[in-house]
C-alpha positions as CSV (number, residue, x, y, z in Angstrom):
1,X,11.1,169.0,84.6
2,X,14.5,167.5,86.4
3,X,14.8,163.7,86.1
4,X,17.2,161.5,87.2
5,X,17.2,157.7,86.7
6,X,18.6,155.2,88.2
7,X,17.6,152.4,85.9
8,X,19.3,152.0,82.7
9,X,15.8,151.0,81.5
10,X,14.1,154.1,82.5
11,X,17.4,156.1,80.8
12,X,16.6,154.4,77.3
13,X,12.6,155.1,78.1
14,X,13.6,158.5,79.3
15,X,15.0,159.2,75.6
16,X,12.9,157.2,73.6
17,X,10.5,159.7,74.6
18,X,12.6,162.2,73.7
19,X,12.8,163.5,77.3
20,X,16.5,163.6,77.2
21,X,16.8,167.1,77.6
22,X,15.2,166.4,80.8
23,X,18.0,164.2,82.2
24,X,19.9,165.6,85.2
25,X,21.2,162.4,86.5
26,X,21.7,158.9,85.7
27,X,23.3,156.2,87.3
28,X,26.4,154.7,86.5
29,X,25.4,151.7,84.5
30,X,23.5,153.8,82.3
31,X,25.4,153.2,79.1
32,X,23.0,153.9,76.3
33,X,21.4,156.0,74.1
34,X,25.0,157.7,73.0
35,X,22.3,161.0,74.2
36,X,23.0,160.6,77.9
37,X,27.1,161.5,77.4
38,X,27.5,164.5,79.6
39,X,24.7,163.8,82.1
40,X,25.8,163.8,85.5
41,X,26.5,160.2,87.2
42,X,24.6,159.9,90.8
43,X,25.6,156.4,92.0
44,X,28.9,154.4,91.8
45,X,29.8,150.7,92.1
46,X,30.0,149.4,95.8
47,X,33.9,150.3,97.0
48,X,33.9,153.3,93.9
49,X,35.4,150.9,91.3
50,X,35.0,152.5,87.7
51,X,33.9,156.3,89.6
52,X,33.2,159.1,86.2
53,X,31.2,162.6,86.9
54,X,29.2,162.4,83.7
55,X,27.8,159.9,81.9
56,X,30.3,159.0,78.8
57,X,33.4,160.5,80.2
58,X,36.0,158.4,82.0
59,X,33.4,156.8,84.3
60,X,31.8,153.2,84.7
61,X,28.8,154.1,82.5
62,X,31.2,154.5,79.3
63,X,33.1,151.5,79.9
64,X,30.1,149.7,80.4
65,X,29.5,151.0,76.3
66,X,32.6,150.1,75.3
67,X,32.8,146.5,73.0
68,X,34.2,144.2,74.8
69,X,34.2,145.9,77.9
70,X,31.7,144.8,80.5
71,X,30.4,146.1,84.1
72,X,32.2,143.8,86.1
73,X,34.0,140.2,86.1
74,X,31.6,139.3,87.4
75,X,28.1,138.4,86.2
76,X,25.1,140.5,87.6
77,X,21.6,138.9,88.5
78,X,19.0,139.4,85.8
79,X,16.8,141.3,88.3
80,X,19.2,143.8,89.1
81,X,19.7,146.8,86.9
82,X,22.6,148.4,89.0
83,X,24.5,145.4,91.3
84,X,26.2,146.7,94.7
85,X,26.1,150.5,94.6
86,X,26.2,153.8,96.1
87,X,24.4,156.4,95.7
88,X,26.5,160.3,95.9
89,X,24.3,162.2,97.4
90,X,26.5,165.3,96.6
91,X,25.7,164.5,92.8
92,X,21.8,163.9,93.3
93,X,21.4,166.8,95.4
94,X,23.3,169.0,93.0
95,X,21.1,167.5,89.9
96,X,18.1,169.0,91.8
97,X,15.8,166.7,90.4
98,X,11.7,166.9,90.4
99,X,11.5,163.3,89.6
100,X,14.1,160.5,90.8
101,X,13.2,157.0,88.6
102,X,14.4,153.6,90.7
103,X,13.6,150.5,91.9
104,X,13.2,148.5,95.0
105,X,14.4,144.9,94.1
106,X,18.2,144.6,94.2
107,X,21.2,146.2,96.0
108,X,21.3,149.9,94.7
109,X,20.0,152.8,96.4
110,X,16.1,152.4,96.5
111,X,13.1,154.3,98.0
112,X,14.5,154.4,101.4
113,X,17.8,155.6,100.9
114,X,16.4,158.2,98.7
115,X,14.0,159.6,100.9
116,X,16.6,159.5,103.5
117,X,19.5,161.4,101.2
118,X,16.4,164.0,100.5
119,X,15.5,164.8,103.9
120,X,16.2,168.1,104.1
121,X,15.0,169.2,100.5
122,X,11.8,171.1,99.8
123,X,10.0,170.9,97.5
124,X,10.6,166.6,97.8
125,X,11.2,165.1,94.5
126,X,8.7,162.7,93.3
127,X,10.1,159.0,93.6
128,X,8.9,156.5,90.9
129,X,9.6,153.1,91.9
130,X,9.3,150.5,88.5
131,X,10.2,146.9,88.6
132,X,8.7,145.0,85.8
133,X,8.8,141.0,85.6
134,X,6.7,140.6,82.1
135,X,7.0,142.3,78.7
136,X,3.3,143.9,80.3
137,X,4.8,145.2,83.0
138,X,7.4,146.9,81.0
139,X,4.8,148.9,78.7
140,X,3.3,149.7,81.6
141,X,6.5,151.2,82.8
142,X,6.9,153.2,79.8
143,X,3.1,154.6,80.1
144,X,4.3,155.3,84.0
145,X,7.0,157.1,82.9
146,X,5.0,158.9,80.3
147,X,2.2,160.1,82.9
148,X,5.1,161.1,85.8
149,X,6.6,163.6,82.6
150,X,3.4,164.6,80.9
151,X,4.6,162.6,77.9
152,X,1.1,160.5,77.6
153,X,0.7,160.6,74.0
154,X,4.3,159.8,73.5
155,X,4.5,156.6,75.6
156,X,1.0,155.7,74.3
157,X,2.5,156.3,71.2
158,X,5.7,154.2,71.7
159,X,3.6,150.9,73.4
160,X,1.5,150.7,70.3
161,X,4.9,150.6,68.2
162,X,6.8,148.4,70.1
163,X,3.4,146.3,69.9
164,X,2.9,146.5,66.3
165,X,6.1,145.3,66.0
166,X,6.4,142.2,68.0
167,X,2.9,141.5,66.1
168,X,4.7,141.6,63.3
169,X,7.0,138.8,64.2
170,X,4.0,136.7,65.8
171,X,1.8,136.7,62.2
172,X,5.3,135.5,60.6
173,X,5.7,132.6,63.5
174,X,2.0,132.0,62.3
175,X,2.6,131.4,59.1
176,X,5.8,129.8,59.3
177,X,3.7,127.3,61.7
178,X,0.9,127.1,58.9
179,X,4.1,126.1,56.4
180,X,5.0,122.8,59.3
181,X,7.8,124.9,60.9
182,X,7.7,123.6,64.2
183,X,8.7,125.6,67.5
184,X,11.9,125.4,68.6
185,X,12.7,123.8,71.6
186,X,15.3,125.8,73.4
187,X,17.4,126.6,76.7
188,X,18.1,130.3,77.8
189,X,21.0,130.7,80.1
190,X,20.9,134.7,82.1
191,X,23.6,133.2,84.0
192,X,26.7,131.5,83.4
193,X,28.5,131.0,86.3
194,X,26.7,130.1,88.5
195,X,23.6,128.6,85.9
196,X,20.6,130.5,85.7
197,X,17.9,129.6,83.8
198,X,15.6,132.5,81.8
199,X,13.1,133.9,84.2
200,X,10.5,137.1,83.9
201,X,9.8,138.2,80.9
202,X,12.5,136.1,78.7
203,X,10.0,132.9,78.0
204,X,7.7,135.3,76.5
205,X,10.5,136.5,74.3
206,X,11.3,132.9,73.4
207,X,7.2,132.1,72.4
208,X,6.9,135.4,70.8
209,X,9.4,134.9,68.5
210,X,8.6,130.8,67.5
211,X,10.2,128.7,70.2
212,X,9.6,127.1,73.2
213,X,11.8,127.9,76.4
214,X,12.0,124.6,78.1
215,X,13.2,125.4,82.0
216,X,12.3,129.3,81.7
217,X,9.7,130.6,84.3
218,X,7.6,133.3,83.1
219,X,6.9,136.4,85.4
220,X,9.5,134.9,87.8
221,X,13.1,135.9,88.3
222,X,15.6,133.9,87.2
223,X,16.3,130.6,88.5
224,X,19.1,128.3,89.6
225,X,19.7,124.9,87.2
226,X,22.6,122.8,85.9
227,X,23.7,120.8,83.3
228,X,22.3,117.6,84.3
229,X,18.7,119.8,84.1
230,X,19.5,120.8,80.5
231,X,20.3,117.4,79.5
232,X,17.7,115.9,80.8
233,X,15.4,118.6,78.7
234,X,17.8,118.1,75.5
235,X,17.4,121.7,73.8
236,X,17.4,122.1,70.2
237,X,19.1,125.1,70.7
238,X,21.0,127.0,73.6
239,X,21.3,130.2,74.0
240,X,23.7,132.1,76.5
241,X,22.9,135.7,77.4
242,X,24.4,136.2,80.7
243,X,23.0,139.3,82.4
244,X,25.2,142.2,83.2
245,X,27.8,140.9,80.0
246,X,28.2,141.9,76.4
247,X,28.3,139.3,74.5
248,X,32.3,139.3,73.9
249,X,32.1,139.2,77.7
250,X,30.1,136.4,77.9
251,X,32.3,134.7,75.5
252,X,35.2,135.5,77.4
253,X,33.5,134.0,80.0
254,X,32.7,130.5,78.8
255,X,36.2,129.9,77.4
256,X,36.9,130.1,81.4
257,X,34.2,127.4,82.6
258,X,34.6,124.0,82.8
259,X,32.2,122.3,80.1
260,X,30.3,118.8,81.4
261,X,31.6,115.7,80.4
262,X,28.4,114.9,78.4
263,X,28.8,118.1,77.0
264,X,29.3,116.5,73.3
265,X,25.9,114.6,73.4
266,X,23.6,117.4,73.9
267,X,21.4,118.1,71.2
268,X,22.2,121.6,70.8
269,X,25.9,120.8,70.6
270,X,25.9,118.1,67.9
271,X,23.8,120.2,65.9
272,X,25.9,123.1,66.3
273,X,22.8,125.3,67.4
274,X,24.6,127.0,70.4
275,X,24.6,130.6,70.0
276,X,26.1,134.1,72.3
277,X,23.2,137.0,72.1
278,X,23.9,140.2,73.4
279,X,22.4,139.9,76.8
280,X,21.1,143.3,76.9
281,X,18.6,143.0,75.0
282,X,17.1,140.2,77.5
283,X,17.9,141.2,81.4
284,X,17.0,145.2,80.6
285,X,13.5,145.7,80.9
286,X,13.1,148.6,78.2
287,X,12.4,149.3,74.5
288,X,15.5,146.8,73.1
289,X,13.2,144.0,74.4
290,X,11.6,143.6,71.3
291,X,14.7,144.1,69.4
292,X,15.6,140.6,71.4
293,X,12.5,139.3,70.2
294,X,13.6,139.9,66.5
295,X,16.7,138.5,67.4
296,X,15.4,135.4,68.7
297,X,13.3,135.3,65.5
298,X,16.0,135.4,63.2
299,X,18.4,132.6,65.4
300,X,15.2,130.0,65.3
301,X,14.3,130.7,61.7
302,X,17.1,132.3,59.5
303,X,15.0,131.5,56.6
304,X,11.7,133.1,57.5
305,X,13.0,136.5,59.2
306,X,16.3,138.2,57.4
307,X,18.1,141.2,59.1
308,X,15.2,140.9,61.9
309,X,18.4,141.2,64.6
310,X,20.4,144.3,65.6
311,X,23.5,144.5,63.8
312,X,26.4,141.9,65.4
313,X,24.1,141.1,68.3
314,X,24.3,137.4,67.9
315,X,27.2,135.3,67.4
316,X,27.4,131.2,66.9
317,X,29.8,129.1,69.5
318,X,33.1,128.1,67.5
319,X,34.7,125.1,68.8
């Protein structure tokens, strides 16, 4: 089988499953597992900013990889994997997939634009539309994935891990709770500029791991707020993970942004509980998800979960 994806979640799916080999085509945003170098790139940033022929080479996918380096200046919604693209319909139609992997929620190419760009070829490759909004709905994407590629065992396989392991974290929230650790009562920004408070499936991130997301809406995207919002909620802690960033570009972006006058009196700032997590492991609906979860563990509780984060995927704020 010939797959191309267009999601940077499906591309870490893809591989987790070990169906790299069977990658033809990814788009260009599609920066991870290190696997995917040399796999052709099929879309480009809207205007061909950042343009590369294979995935890892000199194109947008490996500056995307690179620290410190980030898509764009600008920040992307949370519910959009790709941001303004194009698809090259050259590059797809000379991938020859079976199976094309993409979504219908955002501004790159979806079903439409597919089918259109395939007109003319037979067999039709099978389009696979996923758009998750709760950590559910993204093991359900992996077990979609795993049915489209006759990989059931596999994704099976890889839900009941990812599973085990954010039960894990849950029984050691339990019996932190049992000790009279409280939850943590926190904000989670996916946007910066403008302010976006944590939508889909980031609140369940935040219980899952021992706190209590304040202005998050669960199984909903995103959602406007301000500062006068998060005052008036008075987080414990704050958390930025703009979507679309690394973190160093999310720092780079708050030493740009005007901070509120009453800045200094929130909670979270006298307390120095304001922390910079690598965003991708909350807007990216794949496999790193629960890898956020451990994160988010380890920020609340430092004491009760040790080394539960990726390595330098969290950072304090410095004043």
């Amino acid at each position: 089988m010939r797959i191309v994806s267009l999601l940077p979640s499906a591309t870490e799916i893809i591989c987790a499953l070990g169906l790299n080999d069977k990658l033809v085509g990814v788009s260009h945003r599609c920066d991870y597992p290190p696997e995917i170098e040399g796999v052709a790139v099929v879309t480009r940033p809207a205007g061909g900013a950042g343009w590369g022929h294979s995935a890892g080479g000199a194109g947008h996918a490996a500056q995307a990889a690179t620290p410190g380096r980030d898509p764009s200046p600008m920040e992307s919604s949370p519910d959009d994997e790709l941001g303004p693209s194009q698809l090259d319909r050259a590059a797809l139609l000379s991938a020859a997939p079976d199976l094309i992997i993409a979504c219908d929620r955002g501004s790159g190419p979806g079903p439409r634009e597919l089918e259109a760009a395939l007109v003319a070829v037979e067999p039709s490759p099978t389009i696979v539309v996923l758009d998750p909004i709760t950590l559910e709905g993204i093991f359900h994407s992996i077990t979609t994935i795993g049915a489209m590629t006759e990989s059931e065992d596999d994704a099976i396989e890889l839900v009941e891990a990812l599973r085990e392991d954010i039960g894990e974290f849950e029984q050691g929230v339990l019996a932190r709770h049992d000790q009279g650790l409280r939850p943590k009562r926190v904000v989670v920004l996916e946007g910066l500029d403008p302010l976006l408070a944590g939508g889909r499936w980031v609140p369940q991130q935040v219980r899952r791991a021992g706190g209590w997301d304040l202005l998050g809406r669960e199984g909903e995207p995103a959602s406007p707020t301000t500062w006068e919002a998060i005052a008036d909620v008075d987080p414990e802690m704050l958390l930025f993970a703009p979507a679309g960033l690394t973190l160093l570009g999310a720092q780079a972006v708050w030493r740009k942004l005007a901070r509120p006058a009453f800045w200094e009196e929130l909670t979270a700032v006298r307390r120095a509980q304001v922390f910079f997590v690598e965003p991708v492991y909350f807007y990216r609906p794949g496999p790193r998800v629960v890898d956020g979860v451990g994160m988010l563990a380890e920020i609340f509780d430092p004491e009760g979960f040790v080394d539960t984060s990726p390595p330098d995927s969290w950072t304090p704020l410095v004043d």
